[in-house]
N, C-alpha and C positions, 0 to 999 in steps of 0.2 A: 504494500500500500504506500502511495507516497505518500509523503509528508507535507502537511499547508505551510505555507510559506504568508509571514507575516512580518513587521518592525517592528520594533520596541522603540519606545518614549520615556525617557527618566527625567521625571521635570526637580529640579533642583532651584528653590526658590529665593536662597539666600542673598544678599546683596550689601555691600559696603554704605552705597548710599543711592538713592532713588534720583537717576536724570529725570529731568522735565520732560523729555519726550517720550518716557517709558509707560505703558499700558499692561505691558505683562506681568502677570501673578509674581513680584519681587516684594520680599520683606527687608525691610532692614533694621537692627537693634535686636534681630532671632538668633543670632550665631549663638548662645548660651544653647538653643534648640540643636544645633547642628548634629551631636553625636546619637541622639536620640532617633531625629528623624531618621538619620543614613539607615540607624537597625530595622528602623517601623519598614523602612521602605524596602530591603533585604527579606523583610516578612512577608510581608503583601508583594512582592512579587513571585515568590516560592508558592504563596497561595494561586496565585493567578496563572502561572503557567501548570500547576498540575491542573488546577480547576478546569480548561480547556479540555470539551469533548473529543477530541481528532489531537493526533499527535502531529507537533509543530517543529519549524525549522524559522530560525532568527536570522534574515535576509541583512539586516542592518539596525543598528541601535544608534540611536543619538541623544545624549545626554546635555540637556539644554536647561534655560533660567529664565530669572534668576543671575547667577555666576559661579558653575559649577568651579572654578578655579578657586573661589575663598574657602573650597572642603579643604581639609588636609588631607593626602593622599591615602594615606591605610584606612580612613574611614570607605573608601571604595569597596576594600575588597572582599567583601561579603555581596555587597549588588552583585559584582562581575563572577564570584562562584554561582550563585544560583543560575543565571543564563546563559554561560560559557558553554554546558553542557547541548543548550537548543539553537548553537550558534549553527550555521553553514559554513561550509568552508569557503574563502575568500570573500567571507561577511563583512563589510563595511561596520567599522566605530566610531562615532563621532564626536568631538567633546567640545564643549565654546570656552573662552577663558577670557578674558581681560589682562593685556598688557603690563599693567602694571602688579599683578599677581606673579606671573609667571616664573618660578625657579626653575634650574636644571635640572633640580632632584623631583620634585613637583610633576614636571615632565617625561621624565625618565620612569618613573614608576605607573604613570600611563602609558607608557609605550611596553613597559613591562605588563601590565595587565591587556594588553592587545590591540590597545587604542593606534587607530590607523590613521586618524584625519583629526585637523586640530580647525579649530575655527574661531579665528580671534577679533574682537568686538573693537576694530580699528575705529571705525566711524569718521575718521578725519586724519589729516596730516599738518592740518594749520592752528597754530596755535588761540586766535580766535577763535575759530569756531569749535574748537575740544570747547573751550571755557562759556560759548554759549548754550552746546548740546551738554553742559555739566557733569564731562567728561572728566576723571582723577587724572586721566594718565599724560603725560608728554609720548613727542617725539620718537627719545631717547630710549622711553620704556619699548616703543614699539619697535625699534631697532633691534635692542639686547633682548627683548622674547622670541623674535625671527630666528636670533643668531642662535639661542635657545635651543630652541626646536629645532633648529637643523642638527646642532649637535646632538640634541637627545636621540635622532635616527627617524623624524617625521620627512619624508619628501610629498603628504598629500597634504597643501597646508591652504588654508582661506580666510580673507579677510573680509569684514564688513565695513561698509562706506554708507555715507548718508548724505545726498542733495537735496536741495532743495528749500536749504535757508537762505536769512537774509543776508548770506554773504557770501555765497556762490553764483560768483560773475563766470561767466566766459574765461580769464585766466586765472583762477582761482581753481576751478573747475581740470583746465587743462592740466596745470600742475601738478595737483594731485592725483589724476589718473599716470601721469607719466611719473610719479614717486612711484603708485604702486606697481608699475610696467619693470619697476627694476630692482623689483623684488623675491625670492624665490619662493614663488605662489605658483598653484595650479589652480588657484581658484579664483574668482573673487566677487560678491554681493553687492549690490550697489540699488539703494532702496532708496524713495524719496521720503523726505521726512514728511508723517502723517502725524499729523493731532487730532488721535482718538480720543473718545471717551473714555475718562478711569487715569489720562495722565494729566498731570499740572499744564503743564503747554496747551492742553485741550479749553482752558475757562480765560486764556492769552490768544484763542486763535484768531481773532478779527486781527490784531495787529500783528503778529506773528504772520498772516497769510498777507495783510497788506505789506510790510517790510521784505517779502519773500519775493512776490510777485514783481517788484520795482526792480530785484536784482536778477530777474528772469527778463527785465523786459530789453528786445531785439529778438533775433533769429536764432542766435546761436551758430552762427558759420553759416547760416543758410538751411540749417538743419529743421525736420519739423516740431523738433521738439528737445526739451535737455536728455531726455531717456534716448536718442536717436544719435545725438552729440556722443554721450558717454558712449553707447554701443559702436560708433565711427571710431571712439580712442583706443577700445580693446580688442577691435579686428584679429592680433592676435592669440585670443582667445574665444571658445568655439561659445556661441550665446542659444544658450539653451533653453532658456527662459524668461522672461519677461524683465526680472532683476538680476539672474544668474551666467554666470560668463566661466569658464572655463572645465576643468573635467569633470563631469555630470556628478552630482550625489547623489547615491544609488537609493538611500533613504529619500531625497525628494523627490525622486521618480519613483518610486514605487506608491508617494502620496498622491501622486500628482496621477498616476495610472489608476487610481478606484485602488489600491490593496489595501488589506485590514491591517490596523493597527493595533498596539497596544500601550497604552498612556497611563503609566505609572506616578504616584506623586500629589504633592499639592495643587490644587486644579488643572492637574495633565486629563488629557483630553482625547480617547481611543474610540477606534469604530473597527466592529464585525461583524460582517453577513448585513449589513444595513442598520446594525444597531450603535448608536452611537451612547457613548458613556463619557461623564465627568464626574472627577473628584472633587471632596470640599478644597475650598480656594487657600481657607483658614491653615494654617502649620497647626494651631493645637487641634483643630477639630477634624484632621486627617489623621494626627498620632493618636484621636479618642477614638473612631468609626471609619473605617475602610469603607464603605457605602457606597456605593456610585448611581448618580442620577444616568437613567437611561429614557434614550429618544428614537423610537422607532423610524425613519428617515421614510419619507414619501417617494414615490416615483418619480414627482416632481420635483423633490427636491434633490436625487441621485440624478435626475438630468441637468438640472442648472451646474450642480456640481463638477462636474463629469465635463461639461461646456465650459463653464470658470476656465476651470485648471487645464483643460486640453487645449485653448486654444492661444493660452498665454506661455505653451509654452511648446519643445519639440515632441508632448507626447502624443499630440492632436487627439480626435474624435472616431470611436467607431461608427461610420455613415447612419449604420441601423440603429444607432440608441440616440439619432437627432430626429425629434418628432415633424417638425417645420420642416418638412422636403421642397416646400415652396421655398421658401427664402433662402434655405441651404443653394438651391440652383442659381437665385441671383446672385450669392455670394460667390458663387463657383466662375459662374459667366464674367463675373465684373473682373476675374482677378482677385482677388480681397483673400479666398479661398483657394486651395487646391488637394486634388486630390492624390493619392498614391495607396495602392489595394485597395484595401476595405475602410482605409481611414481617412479624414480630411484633415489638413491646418492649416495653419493661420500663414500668410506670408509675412506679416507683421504682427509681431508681439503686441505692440504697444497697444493695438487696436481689438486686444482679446476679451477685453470689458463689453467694446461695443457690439462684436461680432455675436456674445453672449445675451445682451439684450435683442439683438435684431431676432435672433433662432429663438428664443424665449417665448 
């Protein structure tokens, strides 16, 4: 019988201190919590993979925040025994950290527990803008955690970047894409900054978006857009997704493909067979009750889904799970669309929101 093949999600929600532009389930002032939770979470997960009716194979893990880097390392290695055993071979691991965390040793004992991709929370290269995204870290950190993780034996490494403040000009913008062109990445993120609901920057966005907008305002080279700019700077690397540029992460293709996951943690966030599940958000009321809110997902809602993510990125659409065969053809006819076998995508990323409403 084979084996189902699904991801793992270890959500780690501790934090130093809370940026303004963050929305994600981060606490901070819980590091007292930290040795507790790592056990709860070594629990509840031994619980959750025997609990699984079908025997499973772990395609890829990613260990995200939060700021998995302020754990100390041997608090890991009870997570990593419980699921080592459900791994696959040439299973992708993936850990976030923050620059100014980052030790040799810190690193090295993730690459010892089989951590294969490191993915570090750059966000900038200019010293203003670290200090308006209320960034800790300099430069300097992000230099010696590179130099780091080479040493420690990582060659799959990723950086996050963030535009679309009020102080990303055209050479501003340029610079920093050519900092991280000469850096030894295989990857790299590159996300506009959003003021959700749940962060501080969110109840500042009227002026936050008029100050943004004033330093957007031109072409940008002639380009249609800054996401269009940025993707012109990193030609040499292969753009795979709508904010993701360089060798694919197996974990986000397989989210981005419809596969089931599994989301461990303070409000981690899993789906299987159409059921989706979320834990409490709260650190004590997850080490009190394991519990998870489940949401049966509609048809409709696994088609929007499905459309989202397939056309913002290179995993496209199966033709036959797009209801709208009317407008799929005008989209095909126009160019906007293309086909290859059984699936359709997008020729432009950028335009995978709207290709999503149009089939909707």
């Amino acid at each position: 019988m084979q084996n189902k093949e699904l991801s793992l999600y270890l959500h780690i929600p501790f934090c130093d201190s809370k940026c303004g532009y963050c929305a994600f389930n981060s606490k901070t002032n819980k590091n007292h919590l930290k040795s507790i939770y790592m056990q709860k979470l070594a629990v509840y997960l031994h619980y959750k993979l025997e609990s699984l009716q079908e025997r499973v194979q772990i395609t890829s893990v990613y260990i995200g925040g939060g700021t998995p880097s302020v754990v100390e390392s041997y608090l890991y290695e009870n997570i990593f025994e419980e699921f080592l055993p459900f791994l696959k071979k040439g299973a992708e691991i993936s850990i976030e950290a923050n620059p100014n965390h980052l030790s040799l040793e810190w690193l090295r004992a993730m690459r010892d527990y089989g951590v294969n991709r490191l993915s570090i929370g750059v966000q900038s290269f200019n010293a203003q803008k670290l200090a308006f995204l209320e960034r800790e870290h300099k430069n300097k950190n992000t230099f010696l955690a590179l130099d780091y993780a080479v040493k420690a034996g990582f060659d799959n490494l990723s950086i996050d970047l963030i535009y679309g403040t009020p102080l990303c000009d055209e050479a501003l913008l340029e610079q920093e894409l050519k900092t991280a062109l000469g850096l030894p990445l295989s990857h790299i993120s590159a996300y506009h900054l959003s003021l959700d609901p749940g962060s501080r920057f969110y109840r500042e966005k009227e002026q936050i978006y008029k100050e943004s907008q004033r330093s957007l305002d031109g072409d940008f080279g002639g380009f249609l857009s800054i996401g269009h700019f940025i993707a012109a700077h990193l030609q040499k690397f292969l753009h795979y997704e709508v904010s993701n540029y360089g060798k694919a992460s197996l974990h986000n293709l397989h989210y981005w493909s419809g596969g089931d996951y599994i989301g461990i943690g303070a409000g981690a966030v899993g789906c299987i067979q159409g059921i989706r599940t979320s834990m409490p958000k709260s650190i004590e009321h997850f080490l009190e009750d394991f519990s998870e809110s489940k949401e049966i997902l509609t048809q409709k809602d696994k088609e929007l889904e499905h459309l989202f993510l397939g056309f913002r990125s290179c995993v496209g659409v199966e033709r036959k799970k797009i209801s709208n065969q009317k407008n799929l053809e005008i989209l095909l006819q126009d160019g906007i669309l293309f086909q290859k076998d059984e699936r359709v995508f997008a020729k432009d990323y950028f335009l995978g929101d709207e290709i999503t409403l149009f089939l909707s």
